[in-house]
Structures are given as C-alpha cells and as structure tokens.
N, C-alpha and C positions, 0 to 999 in steps of 0.2 A: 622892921616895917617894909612894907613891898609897897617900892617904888615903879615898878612897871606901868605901863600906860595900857587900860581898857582892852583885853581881848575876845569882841563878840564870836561865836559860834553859832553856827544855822545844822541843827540837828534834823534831819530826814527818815521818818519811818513810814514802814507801810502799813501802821496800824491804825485802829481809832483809840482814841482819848481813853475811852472807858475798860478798851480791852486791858485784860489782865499784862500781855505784851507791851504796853504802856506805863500800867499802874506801877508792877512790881518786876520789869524786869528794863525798862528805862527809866523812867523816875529815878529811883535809888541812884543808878548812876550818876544821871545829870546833880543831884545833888554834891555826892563828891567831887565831878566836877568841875563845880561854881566854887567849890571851895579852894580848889586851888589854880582856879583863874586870876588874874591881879584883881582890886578892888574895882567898879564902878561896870565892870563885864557883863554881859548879856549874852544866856545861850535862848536863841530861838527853835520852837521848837515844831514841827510839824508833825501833824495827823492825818488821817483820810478817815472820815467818818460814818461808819455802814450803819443802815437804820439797825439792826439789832443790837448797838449800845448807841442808840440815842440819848444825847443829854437832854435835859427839860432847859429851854431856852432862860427859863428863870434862876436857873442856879450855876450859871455859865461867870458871871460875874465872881460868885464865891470862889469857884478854880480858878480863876486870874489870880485873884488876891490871893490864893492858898499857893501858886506856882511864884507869884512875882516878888514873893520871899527870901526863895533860893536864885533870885537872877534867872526866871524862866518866864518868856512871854512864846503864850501858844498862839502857833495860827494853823485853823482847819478849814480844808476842804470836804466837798465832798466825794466818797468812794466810787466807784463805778466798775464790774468784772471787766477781763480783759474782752478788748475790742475798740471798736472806732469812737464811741464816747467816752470810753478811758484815755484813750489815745487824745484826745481833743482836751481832756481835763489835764492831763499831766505838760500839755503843752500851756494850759490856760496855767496849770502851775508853774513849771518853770521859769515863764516871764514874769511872774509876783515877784518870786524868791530871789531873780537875778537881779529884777528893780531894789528888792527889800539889800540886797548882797552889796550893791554899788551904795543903795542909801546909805544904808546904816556901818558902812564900812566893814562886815564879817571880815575877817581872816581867812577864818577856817569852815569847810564843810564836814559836819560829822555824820554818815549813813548807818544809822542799825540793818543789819541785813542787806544781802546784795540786791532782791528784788527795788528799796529805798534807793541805792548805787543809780539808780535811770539818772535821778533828778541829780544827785551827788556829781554825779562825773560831767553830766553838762553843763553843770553852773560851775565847777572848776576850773573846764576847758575853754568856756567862756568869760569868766570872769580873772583866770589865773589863781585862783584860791586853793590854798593847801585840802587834800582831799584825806581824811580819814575814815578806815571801813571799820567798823565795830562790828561785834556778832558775824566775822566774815566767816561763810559756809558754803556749803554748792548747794542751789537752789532750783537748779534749773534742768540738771544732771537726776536729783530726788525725785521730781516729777513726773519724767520720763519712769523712773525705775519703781515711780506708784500706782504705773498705769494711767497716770491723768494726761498726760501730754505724749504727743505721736513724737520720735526724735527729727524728723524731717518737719515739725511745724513749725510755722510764724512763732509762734511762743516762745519754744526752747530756742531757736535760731536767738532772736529777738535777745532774750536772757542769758542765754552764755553768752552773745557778744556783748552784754552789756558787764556781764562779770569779769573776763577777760579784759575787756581795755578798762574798767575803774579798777581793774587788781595792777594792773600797768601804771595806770596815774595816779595812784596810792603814796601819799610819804609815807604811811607806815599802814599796817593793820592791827588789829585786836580781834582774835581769834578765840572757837573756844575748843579748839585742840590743836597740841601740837602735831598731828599728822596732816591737818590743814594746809603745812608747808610746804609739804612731798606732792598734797594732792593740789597745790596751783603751779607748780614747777610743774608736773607733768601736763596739765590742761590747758593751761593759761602762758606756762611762758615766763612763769616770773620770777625772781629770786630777791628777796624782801631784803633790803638792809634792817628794817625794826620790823619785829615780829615780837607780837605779844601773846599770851595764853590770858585769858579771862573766863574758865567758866562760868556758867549761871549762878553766880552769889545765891544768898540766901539770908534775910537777917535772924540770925539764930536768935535774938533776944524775941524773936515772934512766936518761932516757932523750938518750944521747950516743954520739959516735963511739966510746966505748969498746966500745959493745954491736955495733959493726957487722964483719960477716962472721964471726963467731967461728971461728976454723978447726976446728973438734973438731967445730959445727952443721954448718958446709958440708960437712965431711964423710960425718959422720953420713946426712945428707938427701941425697946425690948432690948438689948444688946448687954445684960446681967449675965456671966458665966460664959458667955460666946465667945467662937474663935471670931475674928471678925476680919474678913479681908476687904482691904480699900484700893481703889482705881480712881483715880480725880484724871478725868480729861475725856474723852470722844472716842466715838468707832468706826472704824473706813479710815480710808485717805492712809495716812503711815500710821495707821494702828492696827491692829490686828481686831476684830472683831468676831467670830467663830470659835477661833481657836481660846480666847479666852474663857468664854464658857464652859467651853470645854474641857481645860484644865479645870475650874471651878465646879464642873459636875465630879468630878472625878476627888478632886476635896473634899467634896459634900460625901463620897462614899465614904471616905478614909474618917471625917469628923462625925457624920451623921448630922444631926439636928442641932450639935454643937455650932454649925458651921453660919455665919453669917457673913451676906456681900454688901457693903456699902460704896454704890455708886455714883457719884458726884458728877452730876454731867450737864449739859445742855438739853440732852436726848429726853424727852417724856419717857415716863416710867411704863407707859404700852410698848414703844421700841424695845426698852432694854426688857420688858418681858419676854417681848417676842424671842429674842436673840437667845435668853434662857430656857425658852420653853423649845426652842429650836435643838437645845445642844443634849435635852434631859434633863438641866436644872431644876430645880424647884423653883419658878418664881416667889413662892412664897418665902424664903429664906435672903431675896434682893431688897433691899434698901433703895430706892430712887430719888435723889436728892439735889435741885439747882440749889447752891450757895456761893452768896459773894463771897469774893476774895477775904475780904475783911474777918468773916467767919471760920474761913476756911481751916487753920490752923485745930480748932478743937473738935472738925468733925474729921480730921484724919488723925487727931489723937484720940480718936477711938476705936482703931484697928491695931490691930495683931503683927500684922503685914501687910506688905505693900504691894500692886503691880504696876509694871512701866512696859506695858503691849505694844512696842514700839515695832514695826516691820522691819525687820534685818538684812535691809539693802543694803549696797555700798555705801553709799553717799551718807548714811545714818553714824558711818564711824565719829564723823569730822563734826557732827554736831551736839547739844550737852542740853538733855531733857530737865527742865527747869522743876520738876517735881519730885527727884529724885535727891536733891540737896534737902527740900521740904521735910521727906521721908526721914534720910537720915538725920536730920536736926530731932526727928522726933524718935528716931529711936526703932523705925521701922525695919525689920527684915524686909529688900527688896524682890522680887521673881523678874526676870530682863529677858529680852532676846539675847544673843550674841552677838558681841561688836558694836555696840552703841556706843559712841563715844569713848571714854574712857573708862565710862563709868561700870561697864561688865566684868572689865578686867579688875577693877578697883572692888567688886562684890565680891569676887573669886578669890583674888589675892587676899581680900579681907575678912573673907570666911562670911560675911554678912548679906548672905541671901543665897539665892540657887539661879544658876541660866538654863532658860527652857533653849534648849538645842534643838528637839525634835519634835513635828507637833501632832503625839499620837500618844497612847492613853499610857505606855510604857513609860514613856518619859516625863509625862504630866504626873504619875504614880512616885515617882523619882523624886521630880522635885517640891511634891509636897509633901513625902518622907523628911525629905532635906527642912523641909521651912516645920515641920513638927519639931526635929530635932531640935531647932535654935529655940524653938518657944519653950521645951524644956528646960532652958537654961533659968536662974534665976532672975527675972526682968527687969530689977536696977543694973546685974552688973552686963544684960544687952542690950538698955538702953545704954550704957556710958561708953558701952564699945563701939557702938554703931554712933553713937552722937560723937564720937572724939575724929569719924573720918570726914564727919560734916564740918566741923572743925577745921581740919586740916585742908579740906578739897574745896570746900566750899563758904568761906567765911568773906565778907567785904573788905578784909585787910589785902586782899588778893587784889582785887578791884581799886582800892585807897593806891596803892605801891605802883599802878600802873599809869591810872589818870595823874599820878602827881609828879610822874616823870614825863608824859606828854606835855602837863598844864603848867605844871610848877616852874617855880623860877629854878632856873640853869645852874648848877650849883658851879 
C-alpha cells in the first residue's frame, strides 16, 4: 500500500486541448503519470486554446469528467502569436498558476516542450518548485534554421534564454534523444545529473494489423490493387513541400496508374493540388483527406508506405516525429530525410525504408526502387518486421519505466 502523502503537479504546454499534441502525445503520459503519483494527487494541466480547435462550450463539462478520472483537472487560456498581447496573456498566466502553485500546494512543475519552459521556469524560481522539462528539444535554434525567425530577434533571443536558464533550473529532463545531451552541454551550459530518453510512444494496441486495408476504406477511396503512399501532417514550415511531389511524380512514373497518394492534412485539397500539379503529378491520382485522430489509424492502414518530409536541419536530429512510431506500428515502409532524430538511422540500420539524401529525380528514382524492393517482400512477414522495431523504439513500456522512477515511490 503507498503510504505517501498527495503529490500535485502543474503540467505547462503550449498547446490547445484538442490538438493532436494534447490528445495523443500528453494525455497518454499524464495518465501513467497519475498512476504512479501517491493516491489522492492532482496533476494540473494547462492549454492555450487557438480558435482552430475550438471546443463547443457545451461539451467542456464531459472533458472534465473524462480527465478527472485520471487525477487531471484542465485549466485553459486563451492563445495569442508572439508579441505584446501574448506577452500580457502569459503574464496574466503566470500569476494564475503561481496563485493556483502556493494554493493548491504543487510540488512540482512539469513543461512539455521548451517554448511551455517561459511559464515552467518562472513559477519555479518564484515559487521554489522542483522544475521538470519533458519533450526537452531546441526550439528556438529550429526556427531560425526554418527560416521563420531572424537569429538576431526578440524571438529567438527571448527563447534561447528562456531554454538555457530552465535547462539550468531543471532537476532532471525527459528528452527524446540521446544526443539532446551533447546538444545542451554545448548551448546551454549544462551537464544533467538525470537525463532521460523518452521517445514519442505510440499505443500499438491502436495502431495494428487490424486497422490495415479495411475493405469498406479501399473501397470507398478506389484504392483496390493500388500502391498507395500516405503523408499524415502539413507542408512548409519544417516540412518539405516541393520536393515531395516530386519524389511522388517520379513514383508515379516508375508505378504508373498503379500509384496512389493519400494525404491527410489540414491543407484543402486545391492546395495540395496545386503543389501536385506544380511538381507534374497527376492530381488525379491524390487523395485529400482532414481526419480525426480518432480515425486516423485505418486511413494510414491503407498505405503501402509511408513519408516523414521532415527538413533536415540540425536542430531536427534532437527531436522524434511522432508519426513514424504510428507507421511502424502499422507495418509501414518509411521514406525520411537524413538525421532525423534517431529515427533515420534506425530505418537504415533496419532495412525498413530508404533516406532521401538528395533532392533531385536520380535519387527520388533510387529510393523508390528501394521502397519497390521491400513491397515485394511478402506483406505479413514486413509487416512483423517493421512492426517488431515499433515494438522495440516505440512502445509505452518506455514511457511507464521512466515516469515511475520520477513518480514512483523511492524503492
């Protein structure tokens, strides 16, 4: 029986409620968690709410009751981009949080992501509360190197010193690479006593052979006898957009009519035409598709293969694309940039996909030679291959082993 006394936690992210970033890649945590917090514990949990996942004000009550199950009560504000009414709201937050910090007695502050680290590190330094970084990455460094931010601005200034001194006032992080270590030793200054590795889990009991081919989707989508390649996520920003296509026109030569793209996005289906019809694609051969999370799992079990168009800057080693555990759970050959995380190295070494290296039609010809090759295998035994590294890289036992030596009682 655990006799400990109550340990609240004030979890800070910079996301909204609804986003995916929320749903399936904190949630899940916070539930193990609570699990092994002493009994009667509360983690609080914080959002920033952009109108494009607005909740319907009347179903706000069911999420309480659906979170305050696991020992989680949300409090949300509203989002604002960066500048002076940002600046006003995260102030108007951090006196909430420091009030809610002194009431409710938190212990602990837990930040996903460093941009969350603002509010993390001042109500720490203010309040004395132990500070933990979850999903700790460079953020500020990536932005710079995506074009979005000038290295001399307010921004990045502003966000590296806020990553550096909360990687300073850190009792421990939860990273999701071990190269993460080298790269705050040489940035920041810091040399971590606990350092954790937590990739982006994935619950494989979601995402399994059950969800693959549904016959009612294959049909629905024409997608009977198709090679079918799937892209779940955005274009711009740290994705490649052009150059995807482009490898895809050039699929399309090698398949012909065989060839199908299903792309899951945000983007309306004129966009990603455009972008198709820009590169020589066939738009008619794209698939345009927004679905919820909740879905999601049997519309990328209806692909062949996978892409993760991720931009292959530095800063992209130290961080672990959360769709690429989903892939492998299902069975997907991956297509990557080089140096993503771990997880390029982990395709290569594991035979189970190809790295686009070079972005021009020799090398796109290459590695969809490469992604023919594996589909000729026979498809139970590359799903079990490809599903056994999702297994290994990627499973919530990874996750359970680390919160329960943070949370757990002290053996």
């Amino acid at each position: 029986m655990d006799t400990r006394p109550p340990h609240s936690v004030l979890v800070t992210t910079f996301w909204s409620y609804k986003d995916a970033l929320v749903q399936t890649y904190t949630l899940p945590y916070l539930k193990i968690m609570h699990r092994y917090l002493p009994p009667g514990s509360v983690i609080y949990l914080l959002t920033l709410e952009q109108p494009r996942f607005k909740v319907n004000p009347a179903d706000w009550p069911a999420e309480y009751a659906a979170l305050a199950q696991h020992g989680i009560r949300l409090i949300h504000f509203p989002y604002f981009p960066y500048g002076l009414r940002s600046l006003l709201n995260w102030g108007r937050i951090v006196l909430f949080l420091w009030w809610l910090v002194m009431r409710k007695g938190v212990q602990t502050i837990h930040s996903f992501c460093t941009p969350a680290a603002l509010a993390g590190y001042l109500l720490s330094m203010s309040t004395g509360r132990r500070l933990i970084m979850d999903s700790y990455e460079p953020h500020a460094e990536a932005s710079v190197e995506n074009g979005d931010w000038a290295r001399d601005s307010f921004r990045f200034r502003l966000l590296f010193g806020v990553e550096r001194l909360a990687s300073r006032r850190a009792a421990l992080v939860i990273s999701a690479t071990e190269g993460m270590r080298h790269y705050a030793r040489e940035k920041y200054g810091v040399i971590f006593k606990r350092f954790y590795v937590k990739p982006a889990c994935v619950d494989l009991a979601l995402f399994s052979e059950r969800n693959l081919k549904k016959p009612d989707l294959v049909t629905q989508l024409g997608l009977a006898d198709k090679i079918v390649a799937v892209y779940a996520g955005k274009f711009g920003g740290i994705y490649l957009d052009k150059e995807v296509f482009d490898l895809l026109r050039v699929a399309q030569l090698h398949w012909g009519d065989r060839l199908r793209v299903l792309v899951l996005t945000s983007h309306s289906p004129d966009q990603v035409a455009a972008l198709a019809q820009a590169s020589g694609l066939d738009p008619a051969v794209v698939i345009t598709q927004f679905v919820p999370h909740a879905h999601i799992a049997d519309y990328l079990g209806l692909a062949d293969f996978a892409l993760t168009p991720v931009k292959p800057i530095p800063t992209k080693r130290y961080c672990t694309p959360i769709k690429n555990g989903e892939y492998w759970a299902l069975g997907l050959p991956v297509v990557i940039t080089p140096q993503i995380s771990d997880d390029s190295e982990i395709i290569d070494n594991e035979e189970i996909g190809a790295i686009m290296n070079h972005f021009d039609d020799a090398d796109y010809a290459r590695v969809v030679a490469r992604i023919d090759q594996l589909l000729s295998q026979p498809r139970a035994a590359l799903y079990q291959k490809i599903r056994a590294v999702a297994e290994r890289y990627r499973s919530f036992l990874i996750a359970e082993q680390i919160y329960r030596e943070v949370y757990g009682p002290t053996p």
